[in-house]
C-alpha positions in Angstrom: 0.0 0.0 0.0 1.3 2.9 -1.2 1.3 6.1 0.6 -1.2 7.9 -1.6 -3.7 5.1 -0.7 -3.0 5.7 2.8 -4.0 8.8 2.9 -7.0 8.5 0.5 -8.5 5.8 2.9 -7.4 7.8 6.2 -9.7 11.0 4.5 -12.6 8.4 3.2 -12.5 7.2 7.2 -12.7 10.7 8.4 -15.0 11.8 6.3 -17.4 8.8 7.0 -17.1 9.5 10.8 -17.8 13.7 10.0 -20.7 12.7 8.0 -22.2 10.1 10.4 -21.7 12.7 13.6 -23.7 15.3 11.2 -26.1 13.1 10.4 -26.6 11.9 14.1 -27.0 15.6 15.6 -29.1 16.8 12.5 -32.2 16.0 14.1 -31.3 18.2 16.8 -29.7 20.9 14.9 -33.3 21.2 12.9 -35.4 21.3 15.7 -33.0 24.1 17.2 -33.7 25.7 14.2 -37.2 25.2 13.6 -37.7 26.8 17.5 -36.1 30.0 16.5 -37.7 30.7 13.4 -40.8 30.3 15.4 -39.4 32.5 18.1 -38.6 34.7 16.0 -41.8 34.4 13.7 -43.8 35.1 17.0 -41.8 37.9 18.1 -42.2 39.7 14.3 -46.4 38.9 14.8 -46.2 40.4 18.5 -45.5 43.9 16.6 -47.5 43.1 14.0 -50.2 42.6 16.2 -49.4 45.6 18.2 -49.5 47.7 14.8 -52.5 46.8 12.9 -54.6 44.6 15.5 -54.8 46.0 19.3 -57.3 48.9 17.9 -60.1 46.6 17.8 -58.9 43.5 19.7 -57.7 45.1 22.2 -53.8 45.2 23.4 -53.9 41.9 25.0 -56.2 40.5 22.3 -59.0 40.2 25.3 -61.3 41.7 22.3 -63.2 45.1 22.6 -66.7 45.1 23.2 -69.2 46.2 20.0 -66.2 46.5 17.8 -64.0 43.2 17.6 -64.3 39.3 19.7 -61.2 38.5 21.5 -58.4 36.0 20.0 -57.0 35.4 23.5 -59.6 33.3 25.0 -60.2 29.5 26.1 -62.8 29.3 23.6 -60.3 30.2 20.6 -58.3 27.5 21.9 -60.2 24.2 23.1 -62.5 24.2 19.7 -65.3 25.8 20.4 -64.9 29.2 18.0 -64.0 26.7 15.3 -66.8 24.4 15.8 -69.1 28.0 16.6 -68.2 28.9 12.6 -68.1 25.3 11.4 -64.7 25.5 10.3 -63.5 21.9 9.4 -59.9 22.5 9.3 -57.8 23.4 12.0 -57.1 26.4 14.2 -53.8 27.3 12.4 -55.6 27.8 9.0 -58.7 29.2 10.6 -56.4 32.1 12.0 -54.0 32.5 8.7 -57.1 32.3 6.6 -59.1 35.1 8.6 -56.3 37.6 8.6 -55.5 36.8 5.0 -59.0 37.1 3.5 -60.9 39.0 6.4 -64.5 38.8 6.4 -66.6 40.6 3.9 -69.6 40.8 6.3 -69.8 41.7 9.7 -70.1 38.3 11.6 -73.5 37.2 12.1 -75.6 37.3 15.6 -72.9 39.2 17.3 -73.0 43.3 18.2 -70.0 43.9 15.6 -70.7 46.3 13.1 -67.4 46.4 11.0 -65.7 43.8 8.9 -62.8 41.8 10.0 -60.4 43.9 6.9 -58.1 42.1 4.4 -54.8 42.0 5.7 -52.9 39.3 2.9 -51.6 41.1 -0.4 -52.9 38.3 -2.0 -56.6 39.2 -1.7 -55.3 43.1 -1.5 -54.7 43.7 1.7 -51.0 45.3 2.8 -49.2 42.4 4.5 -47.3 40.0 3.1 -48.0 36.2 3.8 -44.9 35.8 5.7 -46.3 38.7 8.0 -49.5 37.1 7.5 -47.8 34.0 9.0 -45.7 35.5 11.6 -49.3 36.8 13.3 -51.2 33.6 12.8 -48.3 32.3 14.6 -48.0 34.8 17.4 -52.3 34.1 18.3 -51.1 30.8 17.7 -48.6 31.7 21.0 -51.4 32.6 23.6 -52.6 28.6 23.5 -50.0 27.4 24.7 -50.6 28.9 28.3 -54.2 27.5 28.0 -52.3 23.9 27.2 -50.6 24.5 30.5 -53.5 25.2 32.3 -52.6 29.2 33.3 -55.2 31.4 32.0 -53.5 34.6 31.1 -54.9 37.7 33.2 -56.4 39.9 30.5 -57.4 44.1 31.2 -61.4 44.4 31.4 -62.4 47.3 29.2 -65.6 48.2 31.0 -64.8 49.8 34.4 -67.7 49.7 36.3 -70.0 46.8 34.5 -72.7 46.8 37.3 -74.0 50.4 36.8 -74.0 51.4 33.2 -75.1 55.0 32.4 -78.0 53.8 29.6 -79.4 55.3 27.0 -82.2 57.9 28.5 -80.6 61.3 28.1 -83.1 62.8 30.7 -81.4 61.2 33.6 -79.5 62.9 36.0 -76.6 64.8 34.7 -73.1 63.0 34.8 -70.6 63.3 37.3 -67.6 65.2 36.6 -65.6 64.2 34.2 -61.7 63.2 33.9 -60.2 64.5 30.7 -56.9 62.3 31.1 -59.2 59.5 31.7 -61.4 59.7 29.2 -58.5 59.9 26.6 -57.4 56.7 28.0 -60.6 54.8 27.4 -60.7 56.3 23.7 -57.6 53.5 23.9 -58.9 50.8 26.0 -62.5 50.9 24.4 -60.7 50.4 20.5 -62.6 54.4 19.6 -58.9 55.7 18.2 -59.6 52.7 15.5 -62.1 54.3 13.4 -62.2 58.0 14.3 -58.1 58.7 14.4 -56.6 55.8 12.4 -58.8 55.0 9.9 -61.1 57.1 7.3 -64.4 54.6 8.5 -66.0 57.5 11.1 -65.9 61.3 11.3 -62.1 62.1 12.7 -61.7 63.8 16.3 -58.6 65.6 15.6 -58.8 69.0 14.5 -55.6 68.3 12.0 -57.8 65.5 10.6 -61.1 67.8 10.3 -61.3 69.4 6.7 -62.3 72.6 8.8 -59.8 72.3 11.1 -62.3 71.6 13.9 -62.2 69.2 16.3 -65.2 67.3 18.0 -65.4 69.6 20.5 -66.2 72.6 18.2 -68.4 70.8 16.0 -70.9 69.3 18.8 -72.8 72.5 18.7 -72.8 73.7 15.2 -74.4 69.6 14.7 -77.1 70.2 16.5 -77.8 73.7 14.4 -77.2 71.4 11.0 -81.0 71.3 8.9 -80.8 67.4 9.2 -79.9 67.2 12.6 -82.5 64.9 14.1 -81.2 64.1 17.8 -82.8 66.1 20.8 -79.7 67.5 22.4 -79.4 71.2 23.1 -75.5 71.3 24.0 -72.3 69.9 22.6 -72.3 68.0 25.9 -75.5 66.4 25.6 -74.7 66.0 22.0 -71.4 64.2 22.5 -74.0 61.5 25.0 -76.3 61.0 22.5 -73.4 60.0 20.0 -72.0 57.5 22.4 -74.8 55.7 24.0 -77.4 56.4 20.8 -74.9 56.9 17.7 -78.1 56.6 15.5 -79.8 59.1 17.0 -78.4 61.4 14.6 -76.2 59.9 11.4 -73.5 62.5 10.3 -73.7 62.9 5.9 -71.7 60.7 4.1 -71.6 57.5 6.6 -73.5 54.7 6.9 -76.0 54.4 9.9 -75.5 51.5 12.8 -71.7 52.1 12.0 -70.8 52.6 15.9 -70.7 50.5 18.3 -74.2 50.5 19.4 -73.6 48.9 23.0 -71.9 51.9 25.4 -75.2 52.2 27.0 -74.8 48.9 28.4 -71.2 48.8 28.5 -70.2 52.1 30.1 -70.5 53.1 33.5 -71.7 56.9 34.1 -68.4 57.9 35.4 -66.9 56.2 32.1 -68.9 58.5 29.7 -68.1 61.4 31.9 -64.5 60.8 31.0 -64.8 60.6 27.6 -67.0 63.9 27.1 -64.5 65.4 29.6 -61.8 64.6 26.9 -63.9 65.3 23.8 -65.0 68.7 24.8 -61.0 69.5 24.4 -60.8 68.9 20.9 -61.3 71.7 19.9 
């Protein structure tokens, strides 16, 4: 044997023993692999999510009442909002293909007026499908703690559920209201989504009003409009009758039984107190 072929056959047993080594950790390797892309698809979702979705589903995804269901729940998770919409597949494409394709109706015998949007480029919406993915896969994320058996502690919108204000503007007036507050629940309660982010109800900002009038300006020359048909006599009253009766009066150019038609219910006097607080600022 020659000294060549010593080699040669030294490298073909060195190579055999590389190659079996590789092959014996690349299970592991792939599954290392495979758990950060997800971890890293989840984390690209969480601001994804935090972007485009916590307007109506709220920041923890508990789901805003009268505008949007909530995505971090026990019933998204153990089969029952599947089996609700009598989806056949599983959760994974129920998720990808609602945020890819929305909903061109508002879901049926529920108090949600809008339309779950298009989100997928593919069916016109903005995102791409990896983005489309990477939130699918950070909802996805919430189940896993309803696996273990810990129910995540999610923020209740309504503050005070047990006395809400109602809808008969000839109660007692209000008590007095906390601007700061009441900007806060414009947040919590998902109203930034269509009347600061979105071209789907009037704007509050005066740098968004064509005028350059906010809200709290244009509460009072509403109620002297010719088609005004509400019964309030002051931007405060008006601003009441919006909230808790949004049909009362429909402003020209937007669809009636557009708003969430439930804050009578919902909202606690001291809550609405808040809000007009903050409204009446806009000025």
């Amino acid at each position: 044997m020659t000294w060549r072929t010593a080699i040669g056959t030294l490298a073909v047993v060195l190579t055999s023993i590389i190659t079996a080594f590789w092959l014996i950790n690349e299970p592991a390797r792939m599954a290392e692999a495979e758990e950060g892309f997800e971890g890293r698809s989840i984390e690209a979702g969480a601001a994804l999510f935090e972007n485009n979705c916590t307007r109506c589903h709220g920041p923890q995804g508990q789901g805003l009442p009268g505008l949007a269901p909530g995505l971090n729940t026990q019933e998204m998770f153990d089969g029952t909002r599947v089996a609700e919409v009598g989806w056949a597949g599983t959760l994974h494409d129920f998720l990808y293909s609602t945020i890819a394709g929305g909903r061109p109706v508002p879901s049926a015998g529920t108090t949600y007026p809008q339309r779950m949007p298009t989100w997928s480029q593919e069916f016109g919406g903005p995102l791409r499908i990896d983005q489309v993915r990477d939130l699918t896969n950070f909802v996805l994320n919430w189940g896993e703690a309803y696996e273990l058996g810990i129910a995540p502690t999610v923020q209740k919108v309504v503050t005070n559920p047990i006395d809400p204000v109602g809808t008969d503007l000839s109660t007692p007036v209000l008590p007095n209201g906390d601007a700061q507050a009441g900007e806060e629940l414009t947040t919590t309660l998902g109203c930034v989504a269509c009347h600061v982010q979105t071209d789907v109800g009037p704007a509050w900002l005066a740098e968004a009003d064509p005028n350059g009038e906010g809200i709290g300006t244009r509460a009072s020359a509403r109620i002297e409009e010719t088609n005004y048909t509400g019964t309030a006599t002051n931007s405060e009253q008006y601003l009441r009758e919006s909230i808790v009766l949004p049909d009362a009066f429909v402003v020209d150019g937007y669809p009636p039984s557009t708003m969430v038609m439930t804050y009578g219910e919902t909202l606690s006097k001291q809550d609405l107190a808040d809000l007009i607080a903050y409204l009446v600022t806009l000025k």
